[in-house]
N, C-alpha and C positions, 0 to 999 in steps of 0.2 A: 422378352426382348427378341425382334426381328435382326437381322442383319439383312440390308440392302445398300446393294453398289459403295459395301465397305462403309458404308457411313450408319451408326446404332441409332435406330427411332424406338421410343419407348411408348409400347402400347397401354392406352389408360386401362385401369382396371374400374371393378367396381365401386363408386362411392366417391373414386378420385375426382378433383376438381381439376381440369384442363390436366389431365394427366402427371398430378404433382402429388404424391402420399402426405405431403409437408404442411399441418394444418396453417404453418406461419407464412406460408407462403404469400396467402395477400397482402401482408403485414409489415411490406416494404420500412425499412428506415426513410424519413425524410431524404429525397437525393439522390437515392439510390433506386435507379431503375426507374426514375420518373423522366416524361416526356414531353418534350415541348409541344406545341398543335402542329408542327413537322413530323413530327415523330422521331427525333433528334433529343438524344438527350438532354433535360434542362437543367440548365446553369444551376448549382448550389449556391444558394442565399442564405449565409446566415445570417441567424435571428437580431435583429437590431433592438437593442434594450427601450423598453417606453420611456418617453421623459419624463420624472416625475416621480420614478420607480427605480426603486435598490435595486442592481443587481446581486447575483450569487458571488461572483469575483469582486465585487465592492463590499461585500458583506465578508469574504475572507480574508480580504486585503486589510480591512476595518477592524478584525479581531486581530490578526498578525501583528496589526503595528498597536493593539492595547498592552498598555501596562499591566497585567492581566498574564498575557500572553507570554510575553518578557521576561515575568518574574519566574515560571515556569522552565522556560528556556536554561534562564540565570541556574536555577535550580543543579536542574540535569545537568549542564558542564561545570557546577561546583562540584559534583560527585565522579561524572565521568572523567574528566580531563587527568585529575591527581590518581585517579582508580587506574584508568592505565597507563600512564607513566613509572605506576611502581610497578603495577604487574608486568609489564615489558622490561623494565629495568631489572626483576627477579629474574624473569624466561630468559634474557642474555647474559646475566651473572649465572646461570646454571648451563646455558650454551658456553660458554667461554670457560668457566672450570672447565667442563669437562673435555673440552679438546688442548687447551693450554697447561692445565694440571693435573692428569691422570694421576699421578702421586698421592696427591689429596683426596683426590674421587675415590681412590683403591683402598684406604684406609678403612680398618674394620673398624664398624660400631661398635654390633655384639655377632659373635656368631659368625654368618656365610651374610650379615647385613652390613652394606660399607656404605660411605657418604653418599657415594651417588646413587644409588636406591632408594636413600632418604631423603636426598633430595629430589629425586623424582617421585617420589611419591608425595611431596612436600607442593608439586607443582600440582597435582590434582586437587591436592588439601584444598591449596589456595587457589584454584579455580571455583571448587562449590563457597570455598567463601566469600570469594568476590559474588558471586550469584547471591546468593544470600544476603548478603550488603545492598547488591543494588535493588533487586525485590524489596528488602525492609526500606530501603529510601526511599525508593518510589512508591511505598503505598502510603509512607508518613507524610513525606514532604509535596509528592508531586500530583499523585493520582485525584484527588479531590477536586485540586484548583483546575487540573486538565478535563475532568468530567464534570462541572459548574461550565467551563468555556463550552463544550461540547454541547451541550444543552442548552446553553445560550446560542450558539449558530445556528442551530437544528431549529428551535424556536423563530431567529430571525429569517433563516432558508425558506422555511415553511408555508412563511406566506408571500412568498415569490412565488413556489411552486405551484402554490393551488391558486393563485391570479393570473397567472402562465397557461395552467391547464383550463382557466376559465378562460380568458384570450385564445386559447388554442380552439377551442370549441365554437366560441363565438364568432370564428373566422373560418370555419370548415374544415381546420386542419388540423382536429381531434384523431381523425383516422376514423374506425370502425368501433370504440371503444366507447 
């Protein structure tokens, strides 16, 4: 790199195309950096759905609102909701002993071990077991009917996309690819 009248010009090298090392650099996103026949940048168009044709946001809206979907949903906040209301309710009955009844907290179990080390350590307990809980739920109850939906989008998606990328091609605005 030159330095002239304070302003940096970068000298191409070998190999480079228009002085850029960046193989993606032709490989503009739609919109971006395209031109009008002024040479003004041109307006962003976006893509107008065919008529006729599913869209991708009609295909997700369409699983969202199946029964299907729903019941999944239903699922996860039967186990979440009551899951942490008690674990929050534990975490501030153990916040709240311990600043309001030091007394109780101080109490030996066995040993140099008093309540409040058991119950702090009580709070770890019951963290990997809530983990644990919710892991076994979700691969009994939820994970299945989530991954049958999944596979069902991806299958309906599919053939948007590849009628899309024929439409794209078939209109010159494949790119390079």
């Amino acid at each position: 790199m030159e330095k002239q009248d304070g302003c940096e010009t970068a000298q191409p090298r070998a190999g480079d195309r228009g002085g850029v090392s960046d193989p993606w650099y032709d490989a503009l996103a739609s919109g971006w950096g395209d031109v009008d026949g002024t040479g003004a940048p041109a307006p962003a168009v976006p893509a107008q759905p065919v008529p006729g044709q599913r869209s991708a946001a009609g295909i997700y809206l369409e699983v969202q609102r199946s029964e299907a979907f729903q019941e999944v949903r239903r699922r996860y906040r039967r186990f979440v909701v009551p899951a942490c209301a008690v674990f929050f309710t534990w975490y501030v009955a153990y916040v709240v002993a311990a600043t309001t009844a030091p007394g109780l907290m101080a109490q030996r179990v066995t040993g140099a071990v008093n309540v409040a080390m058991v119950a702090g350590l009580g709070q770890f307990a019951s963290t990997f077991l809530l983990t644990w809980l919710y892991v076994r739920h979700a691969r009994l109850r939820r994970d299945r009917p989530a991954l049958e939906l999944r596979w069902d989008t991806q299958e309906m998606t599919r053939g948007i996309a590849s009628s899309a990328s024929k439409n794209n091609s078939a209109h010159g605005e494949g790119g390079q690819w």
